[in-house]
C-alpha positions as CSV (number, residue, x, y, z in Angstrom):
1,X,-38.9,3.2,11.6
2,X,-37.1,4.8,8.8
3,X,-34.8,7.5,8.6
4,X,-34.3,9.6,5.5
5,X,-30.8,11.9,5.6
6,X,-30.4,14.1,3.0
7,X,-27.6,16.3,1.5
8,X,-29.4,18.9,-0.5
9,X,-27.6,20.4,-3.6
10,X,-27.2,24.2,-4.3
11,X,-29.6,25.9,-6.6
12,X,-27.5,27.7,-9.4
13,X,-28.2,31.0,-10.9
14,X,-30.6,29.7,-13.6
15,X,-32.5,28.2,-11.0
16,X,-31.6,24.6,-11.9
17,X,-30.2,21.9,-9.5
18,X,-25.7,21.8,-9.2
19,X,-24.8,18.0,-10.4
20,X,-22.1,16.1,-10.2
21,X,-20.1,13.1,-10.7
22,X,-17.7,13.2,-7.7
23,X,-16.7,15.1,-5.4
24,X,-13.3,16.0,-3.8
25,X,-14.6,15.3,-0.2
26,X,-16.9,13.1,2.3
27,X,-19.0,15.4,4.5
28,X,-19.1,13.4,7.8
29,X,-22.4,14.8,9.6
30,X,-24.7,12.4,7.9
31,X,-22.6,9.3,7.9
32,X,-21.8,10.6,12.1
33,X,-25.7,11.4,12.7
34,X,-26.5,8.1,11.2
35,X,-24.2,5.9,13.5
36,X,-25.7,8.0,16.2
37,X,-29.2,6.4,15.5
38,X,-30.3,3.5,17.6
39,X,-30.4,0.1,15.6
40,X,-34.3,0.0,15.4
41,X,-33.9,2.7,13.1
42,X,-33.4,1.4,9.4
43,X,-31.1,4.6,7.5
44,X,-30.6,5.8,4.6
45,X,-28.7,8.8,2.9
46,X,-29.1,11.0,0.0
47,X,-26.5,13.2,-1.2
48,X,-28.5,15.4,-4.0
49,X,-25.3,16.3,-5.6
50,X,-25.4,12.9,-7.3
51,X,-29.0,11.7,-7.4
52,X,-32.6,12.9,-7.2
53,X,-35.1,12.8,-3.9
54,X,-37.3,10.1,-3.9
55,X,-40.3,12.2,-2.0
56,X,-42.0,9.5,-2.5
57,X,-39.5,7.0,-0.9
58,X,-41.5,5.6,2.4
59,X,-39.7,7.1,5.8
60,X,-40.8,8.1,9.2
61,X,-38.6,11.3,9.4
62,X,-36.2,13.3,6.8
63,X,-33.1,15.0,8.4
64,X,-31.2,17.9,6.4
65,X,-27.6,19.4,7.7
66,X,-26.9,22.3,5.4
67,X,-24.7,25.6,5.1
68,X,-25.9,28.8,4.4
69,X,-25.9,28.4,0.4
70,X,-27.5,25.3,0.5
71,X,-30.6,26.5,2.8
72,X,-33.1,27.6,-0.1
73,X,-32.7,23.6,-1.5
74,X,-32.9,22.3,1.6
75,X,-36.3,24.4,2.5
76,X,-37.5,23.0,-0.9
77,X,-36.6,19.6,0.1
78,X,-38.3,20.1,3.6
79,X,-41.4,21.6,2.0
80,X,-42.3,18.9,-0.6
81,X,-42.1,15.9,2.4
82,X,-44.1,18.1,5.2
83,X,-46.7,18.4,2.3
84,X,-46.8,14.5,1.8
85,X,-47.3,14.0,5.4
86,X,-43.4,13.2,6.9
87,X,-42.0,15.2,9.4
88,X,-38.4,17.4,8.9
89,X,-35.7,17.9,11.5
90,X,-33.0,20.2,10.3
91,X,-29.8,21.1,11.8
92,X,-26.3,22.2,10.4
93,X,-24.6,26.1,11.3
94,X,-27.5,27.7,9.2
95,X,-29.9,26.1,10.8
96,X,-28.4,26.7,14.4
97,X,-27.8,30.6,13.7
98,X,-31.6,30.8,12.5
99,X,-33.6,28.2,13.5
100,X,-36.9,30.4,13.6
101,X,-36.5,31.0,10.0
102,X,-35.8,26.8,9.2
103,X,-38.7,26.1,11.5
104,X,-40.8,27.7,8.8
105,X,-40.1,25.0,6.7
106,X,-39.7,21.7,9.3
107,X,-41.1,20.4,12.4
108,X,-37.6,20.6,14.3
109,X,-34.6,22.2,14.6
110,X,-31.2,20.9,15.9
111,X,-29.2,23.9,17.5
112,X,-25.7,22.8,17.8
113,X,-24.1,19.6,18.5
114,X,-26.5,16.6,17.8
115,X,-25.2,13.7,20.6
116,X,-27.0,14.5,23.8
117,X,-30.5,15.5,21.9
118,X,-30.6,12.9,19.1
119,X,-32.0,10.0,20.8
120,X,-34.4,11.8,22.8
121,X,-35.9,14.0,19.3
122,X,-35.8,10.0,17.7
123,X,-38.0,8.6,20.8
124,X,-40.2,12.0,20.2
125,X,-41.0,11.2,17.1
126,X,-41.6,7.7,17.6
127,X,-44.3,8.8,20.2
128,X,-45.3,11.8,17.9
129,X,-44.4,14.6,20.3
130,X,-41.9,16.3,18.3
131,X,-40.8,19.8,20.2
132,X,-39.5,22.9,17.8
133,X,-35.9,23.0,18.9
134,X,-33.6,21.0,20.6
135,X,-30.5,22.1,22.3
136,X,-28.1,20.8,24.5
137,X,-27.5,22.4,27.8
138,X,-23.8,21.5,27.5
139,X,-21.0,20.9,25.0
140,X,-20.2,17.0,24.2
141,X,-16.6,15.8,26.1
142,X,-16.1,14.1,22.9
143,X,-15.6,10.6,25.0
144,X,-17.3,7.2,23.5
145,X,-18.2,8.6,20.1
146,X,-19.4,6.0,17.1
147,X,-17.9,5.2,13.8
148,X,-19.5,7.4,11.4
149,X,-21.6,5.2,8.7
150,X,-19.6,5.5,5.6
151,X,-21.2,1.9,4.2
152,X,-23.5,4.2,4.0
153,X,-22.4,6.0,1.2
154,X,-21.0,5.2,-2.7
155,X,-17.0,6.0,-1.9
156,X,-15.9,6.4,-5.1
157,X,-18.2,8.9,-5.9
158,X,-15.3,10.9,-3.7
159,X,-12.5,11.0,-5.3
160,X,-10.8,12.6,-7.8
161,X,-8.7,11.3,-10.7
162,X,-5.1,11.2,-9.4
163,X,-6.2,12.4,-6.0
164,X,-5.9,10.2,-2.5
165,X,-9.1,8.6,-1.3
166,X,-9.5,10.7,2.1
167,X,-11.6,9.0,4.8
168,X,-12.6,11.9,7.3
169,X,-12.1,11.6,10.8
170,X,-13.1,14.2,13.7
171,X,-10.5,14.7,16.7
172,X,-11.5,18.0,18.3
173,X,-13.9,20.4,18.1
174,X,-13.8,23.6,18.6
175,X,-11.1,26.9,18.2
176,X,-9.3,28.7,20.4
177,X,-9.6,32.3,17.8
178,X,-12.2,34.2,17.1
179,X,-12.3,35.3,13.6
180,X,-14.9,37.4,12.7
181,X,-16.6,36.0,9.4
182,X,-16.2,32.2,11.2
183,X,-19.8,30.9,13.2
184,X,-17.0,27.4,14.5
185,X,-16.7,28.9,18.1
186,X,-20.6,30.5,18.1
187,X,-21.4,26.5,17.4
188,X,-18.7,24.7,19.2
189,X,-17.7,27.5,21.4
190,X,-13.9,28.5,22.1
191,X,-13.2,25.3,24.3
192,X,-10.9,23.7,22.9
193,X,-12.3,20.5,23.3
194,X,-10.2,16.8,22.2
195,X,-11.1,13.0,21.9
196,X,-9.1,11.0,23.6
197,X,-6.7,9.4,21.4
198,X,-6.8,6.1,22.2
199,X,-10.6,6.6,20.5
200,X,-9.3,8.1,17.4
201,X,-6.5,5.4,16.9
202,X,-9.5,3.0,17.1
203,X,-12.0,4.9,14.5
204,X,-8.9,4.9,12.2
205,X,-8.1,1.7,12.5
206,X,-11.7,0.3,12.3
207,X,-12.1,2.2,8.9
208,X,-9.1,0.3,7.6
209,X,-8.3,3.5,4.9
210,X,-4.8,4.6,4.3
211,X,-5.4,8.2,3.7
212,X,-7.3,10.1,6.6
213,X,-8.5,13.5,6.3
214,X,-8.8,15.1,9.5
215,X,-12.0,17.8,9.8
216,X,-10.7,19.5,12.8
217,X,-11.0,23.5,12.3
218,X,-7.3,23.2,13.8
219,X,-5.7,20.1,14.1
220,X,-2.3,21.7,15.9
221,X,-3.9,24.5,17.9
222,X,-2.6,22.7,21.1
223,X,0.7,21.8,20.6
224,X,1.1,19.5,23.6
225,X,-2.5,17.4,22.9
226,X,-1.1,17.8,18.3
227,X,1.9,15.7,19.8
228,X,0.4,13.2,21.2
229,X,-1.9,12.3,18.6
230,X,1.0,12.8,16.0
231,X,3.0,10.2,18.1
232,X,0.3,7.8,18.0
233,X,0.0,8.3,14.3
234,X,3.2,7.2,13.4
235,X,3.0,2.8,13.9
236,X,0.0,3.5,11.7
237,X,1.9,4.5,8.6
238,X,-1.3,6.4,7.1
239,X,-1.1,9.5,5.3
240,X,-3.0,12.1,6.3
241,X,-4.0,16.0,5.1
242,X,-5.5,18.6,8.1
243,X,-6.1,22.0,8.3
244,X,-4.1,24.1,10.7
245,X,-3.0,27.7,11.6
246,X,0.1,29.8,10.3
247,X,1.6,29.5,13.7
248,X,2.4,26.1,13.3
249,X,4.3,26.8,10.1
250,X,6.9,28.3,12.9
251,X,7.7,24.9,14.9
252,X,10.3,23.5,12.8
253,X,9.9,20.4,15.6
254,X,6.2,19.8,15.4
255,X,6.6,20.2,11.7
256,X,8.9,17.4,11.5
257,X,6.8,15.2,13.2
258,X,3.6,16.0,11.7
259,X,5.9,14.6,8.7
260,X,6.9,11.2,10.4
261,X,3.1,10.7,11.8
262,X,2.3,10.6,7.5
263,X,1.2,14.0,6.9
264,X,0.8,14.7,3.1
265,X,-0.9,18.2,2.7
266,X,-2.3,20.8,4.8
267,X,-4.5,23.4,4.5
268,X,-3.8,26.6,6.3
269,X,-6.0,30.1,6.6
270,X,-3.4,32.7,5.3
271,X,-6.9,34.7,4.8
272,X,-4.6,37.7,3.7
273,X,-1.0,39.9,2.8
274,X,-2.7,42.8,4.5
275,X,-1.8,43.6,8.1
276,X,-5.1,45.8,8.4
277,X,-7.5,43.0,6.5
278,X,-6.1,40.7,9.2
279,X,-6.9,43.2,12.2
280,X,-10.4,43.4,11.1
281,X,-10.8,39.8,10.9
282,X,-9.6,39.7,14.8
283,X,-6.8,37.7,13.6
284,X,-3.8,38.6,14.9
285,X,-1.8,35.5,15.1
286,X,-1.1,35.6,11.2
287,X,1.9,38.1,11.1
288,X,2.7,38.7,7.3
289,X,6.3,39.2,8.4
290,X,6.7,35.6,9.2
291,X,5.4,34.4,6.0
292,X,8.1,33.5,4.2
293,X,9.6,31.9,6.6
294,X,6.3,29.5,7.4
295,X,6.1,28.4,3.7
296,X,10.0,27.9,3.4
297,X,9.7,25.8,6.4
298,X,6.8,24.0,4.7
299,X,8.3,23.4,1.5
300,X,11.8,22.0,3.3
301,X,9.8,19.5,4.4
302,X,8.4,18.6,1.4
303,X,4.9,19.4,2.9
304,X,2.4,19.9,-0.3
305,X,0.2,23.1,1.3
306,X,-2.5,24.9,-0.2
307,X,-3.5,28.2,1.3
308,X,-7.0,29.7,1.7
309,X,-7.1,33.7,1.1
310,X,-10.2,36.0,2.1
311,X,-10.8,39.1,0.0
312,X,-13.3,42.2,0.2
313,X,-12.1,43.8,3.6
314,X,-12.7,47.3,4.6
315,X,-9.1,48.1,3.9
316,X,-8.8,46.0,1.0
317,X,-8.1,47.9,-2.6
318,X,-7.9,46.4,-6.1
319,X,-4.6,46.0,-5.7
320,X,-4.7,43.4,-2.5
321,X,-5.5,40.9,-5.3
322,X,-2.6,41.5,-7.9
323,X,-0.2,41.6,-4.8
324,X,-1.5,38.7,-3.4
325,X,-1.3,36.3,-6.4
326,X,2.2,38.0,-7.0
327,X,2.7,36.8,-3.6
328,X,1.7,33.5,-4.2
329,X,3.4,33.0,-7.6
330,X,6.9,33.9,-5.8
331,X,6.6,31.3,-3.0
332,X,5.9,28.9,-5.4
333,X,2.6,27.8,-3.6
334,X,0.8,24.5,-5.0
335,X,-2.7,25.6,-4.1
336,X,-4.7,28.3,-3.3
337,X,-8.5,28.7,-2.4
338,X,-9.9,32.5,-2.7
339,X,-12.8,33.1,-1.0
340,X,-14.7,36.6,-1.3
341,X,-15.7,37.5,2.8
342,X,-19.1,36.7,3.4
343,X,-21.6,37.9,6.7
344,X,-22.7,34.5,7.2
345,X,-25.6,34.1,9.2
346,X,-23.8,33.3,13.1
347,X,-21.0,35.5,12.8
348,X,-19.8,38.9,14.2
349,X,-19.1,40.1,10.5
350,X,-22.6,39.7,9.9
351,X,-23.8,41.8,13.0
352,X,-21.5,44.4,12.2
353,X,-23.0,44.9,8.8
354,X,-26.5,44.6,9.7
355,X,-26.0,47.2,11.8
356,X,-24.3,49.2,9.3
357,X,-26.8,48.6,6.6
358,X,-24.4,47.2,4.3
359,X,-25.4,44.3,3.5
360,X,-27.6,44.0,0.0
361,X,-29.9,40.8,0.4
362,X,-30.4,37.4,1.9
363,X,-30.0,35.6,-1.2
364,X,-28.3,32.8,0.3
365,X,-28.0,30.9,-3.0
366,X,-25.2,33.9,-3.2
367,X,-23.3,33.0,0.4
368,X,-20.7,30.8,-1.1
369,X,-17.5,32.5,-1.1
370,X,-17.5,34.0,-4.9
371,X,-20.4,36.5,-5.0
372,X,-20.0,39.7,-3.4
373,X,-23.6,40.1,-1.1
374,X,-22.8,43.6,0.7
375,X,-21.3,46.8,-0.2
376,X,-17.3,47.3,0.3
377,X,-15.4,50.4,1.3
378,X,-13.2,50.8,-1.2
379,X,-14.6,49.1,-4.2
380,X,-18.1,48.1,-5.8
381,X,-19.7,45.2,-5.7
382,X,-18.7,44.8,-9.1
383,X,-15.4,45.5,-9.1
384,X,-14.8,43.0,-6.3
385,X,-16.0,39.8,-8.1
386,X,-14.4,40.9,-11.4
387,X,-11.0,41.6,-9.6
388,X,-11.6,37.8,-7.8
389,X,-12.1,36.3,-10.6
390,X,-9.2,37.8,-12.6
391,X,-7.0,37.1,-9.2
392,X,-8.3,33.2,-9.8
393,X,-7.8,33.3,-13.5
394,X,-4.5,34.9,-12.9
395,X,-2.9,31.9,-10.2
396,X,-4.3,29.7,-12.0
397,X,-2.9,30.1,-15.5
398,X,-0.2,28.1,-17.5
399,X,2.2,30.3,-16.8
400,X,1.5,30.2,-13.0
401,X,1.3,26.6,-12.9
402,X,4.5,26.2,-14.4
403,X,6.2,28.6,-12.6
404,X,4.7,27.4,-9.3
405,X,5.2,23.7,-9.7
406,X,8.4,23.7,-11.6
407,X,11.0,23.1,-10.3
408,X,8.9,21.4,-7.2
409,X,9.8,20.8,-3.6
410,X,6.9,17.8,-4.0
411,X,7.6,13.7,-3.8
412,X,6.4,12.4,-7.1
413,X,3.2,11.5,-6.2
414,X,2.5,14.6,-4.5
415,X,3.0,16.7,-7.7
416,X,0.9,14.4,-10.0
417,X,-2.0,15.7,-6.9
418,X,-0.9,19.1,-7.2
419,X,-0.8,19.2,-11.1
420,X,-3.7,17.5,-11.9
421,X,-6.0,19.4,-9.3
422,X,-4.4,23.3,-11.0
423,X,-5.6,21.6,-14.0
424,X,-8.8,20.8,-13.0
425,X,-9.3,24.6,-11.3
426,X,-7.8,26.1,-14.3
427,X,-10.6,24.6,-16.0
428,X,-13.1,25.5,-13.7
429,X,-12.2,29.1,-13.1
430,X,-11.7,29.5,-17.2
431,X,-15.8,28.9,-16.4
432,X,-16.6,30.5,-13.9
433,X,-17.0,27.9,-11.4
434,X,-14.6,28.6,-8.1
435,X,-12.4,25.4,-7.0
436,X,-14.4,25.2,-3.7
437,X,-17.9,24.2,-5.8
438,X,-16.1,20.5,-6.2
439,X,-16.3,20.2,-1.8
């Protein structure tokens, strides 16, 4: 039997297909869903950013994980295979939020997390009994899970020039918040929910890469279970970049050993300088007051940090964004990543507004992060992409760069990263392509 994974592209505005050459990141469902497959399976995977579907390509069943912006390929993609005769399974948080609307284009929907249901929906098709959706009664413990299948995959298509070659690797799932535009705890729920880390010593060393990039929504939620696995890091001597909250920023002890363990960069959800803006994202463990403080903290440590903000809140005005990149400019931060909020399908933002009326279409082409789909309080549509792209353009101009990254707080290598990555935006934004395109 053969099994066809596929990463679907995004459909631009003029209708034709995104390419690439690289890309900045490896997404780790398909490489994870393939080691999930039983051995009599032969696997293959497609990632449509760098080459075509073969529709013709022999298989016994095509699998598609996708966001939001990517659903109108993927239903393409599904469409042309059910019409040659191969079945479709889909899954991903689109799919999970709205899996009536996906089965319109496949024969089977994964809601949720894939380990309990994926051998039973392989030995279903096997015997031709494929069932609409399959769910798991309960959430995985995370215990005994595979090496994900990067062999699979052409590695140096991910990388960057001048940027670390980041293997992913999964630790916990799950967040202990509740942020409104966020689906993570409608899929994973709010347990907080850990591999053991015996298991992810293992999976790192069994990939034998020295840069790890860890996909946890929070990798320091837990301060107790962040320590452990911080600990356990440190023999390794790996580098390693992570997403985690502002509150961390305030642990000068855990900071210090994230530092020891190899950490290199992290990413952290600022999402605003607006106290309100926060409140209506139900996030009220980023205090503004404290800010300052976190990034000094950061950059003591010679931590490189990038920061991702969220504009287009009910109480955000035009003048959010030239305060924010002021902001930004003064505490000399290396990166930023500006996202426009968008109701995606699975969160309570998007109930709210569909109750409201607010939102203008289901163009999901348009749910990126840099198109405005609903109507804001105290702006226009309009006026709320122009100002986030002049906020982009703005952080992201010589000037900016210069003043942010000279003098730096970075190691050497670090600021060769950090330069050559605010070059590569600038360029981008100067087109009109948003840094997060490249993930």
């Amino acid at each position: 039997m053969k099994l066809l994974l596929v990463n679907p592209t995004r459909i631009l505005e003029d209708g034709q297909l995104y390419r690439g050459s690289r890309r900045w990141l490896i997404g780790i469902t398909l490489p994870y869903l393939a080691a999930l497959t039983p051995p009599d399976w032969e696997v293959r995977i497609v990632d449509e950013c760098f080459e075509p579907v073969n529709f013709d390509e022999p298989c016994d069943l095509v699998g598609i994980s996708f966001m939001s912006h990517h659903a109108p390929r993927a239903y393409q993609i599904a469409d042309e295979f059910r019409q040659r005769g191969v079945p479709v399974v889909m899954g991903g948080f689109h799919a999970s939020a709205v899996p009536q609307e996906a089965l319109a284009h496949c024969d089977a929907v994964v809601v949720g997390e894939a380990e309990l249901v994926w051998s039973e929906l392989l030995e279903d098709r096997k015997r031709g009994t494929l069932r609409p959706v399959y769910q798991a009664a309960i959430l995985h413990d995370m215990k005994g899970l595979p090496v994900p299948r990067y062999d699979l995959l052409d590695l140096k298509r991910y990388q960057m020039p001048a940027v670390e070659h980041f293997i992913p690797v999964q630790t916990s799932r799950g967040c202990p918040y509740n942020c409104r535009f966020c689906e993570v705890t409608r899929l994973y729920g709010r347990t907080y929910r850990f591999r053991p880390v015996p298991e992810v010593i293992q999976e790192i060393q069994a990939l034998g890469g020295r840069s790890v990039y860890f996909v946890d929504d929070n990798i320091a939620a837990n301060r107790r279970r962040a320590r452990e696995l911080f600990e356990a890091l440190k023999p390794l001597k790996v580098n390693w970049t992570g997403l985690i909250n502002m509150a961390t920023g305030k642990d000068p002890e855990l900071l210090d050993l994230m530092v020891e363990s190899g950490c290199k960069h992290v990413n952290i959800g600022m999402e605003s300088i607006n106290r309100a803006s926060l409140l209506e994202m139900n996030k009220p463990i980023n205090q503004v007051e404290d800010y300052q403080l976190i990034l000094r903290n950061l950059r003591e440590r010679g931590i490189f940090f990038s920061l991702n903000l969220v504009f287009g809140l009910d109480s955000d005005t035009l003048e959010t964004f030239e305060e924010t990149v002021q902001f930004l400019r003064q505490e000399k931060v290396p990166m930023a990543f500006m996202f426009i909020v968008t109701p995606r399908v699975g969160t309570a933002l998007r109930e709210d507004m569909e109750k409201e009326g607010r939102l203008l279409h289901n163009d999901w082409t348009r749910y990126a992060g840099w198109s405005c789909v609903y109507r804001p309080v105290k702006m226009s549509p309009e006026e709320l992409e122009a100002a986030f792209w002049r906020a982009y353009r703005q952080f992201y101009s010589p000037l900016s760069i210069l003043q942010r990254l000279i003098p730096t707080f970075l190691d050497a290598k670090s600021w060769t990263i950090a330069l050559a990555s605010n070059l590569f935006f600038a360029w981008g934004v100067r087109r009109g392509r948003a840094p997060t395109a490249y993930y």
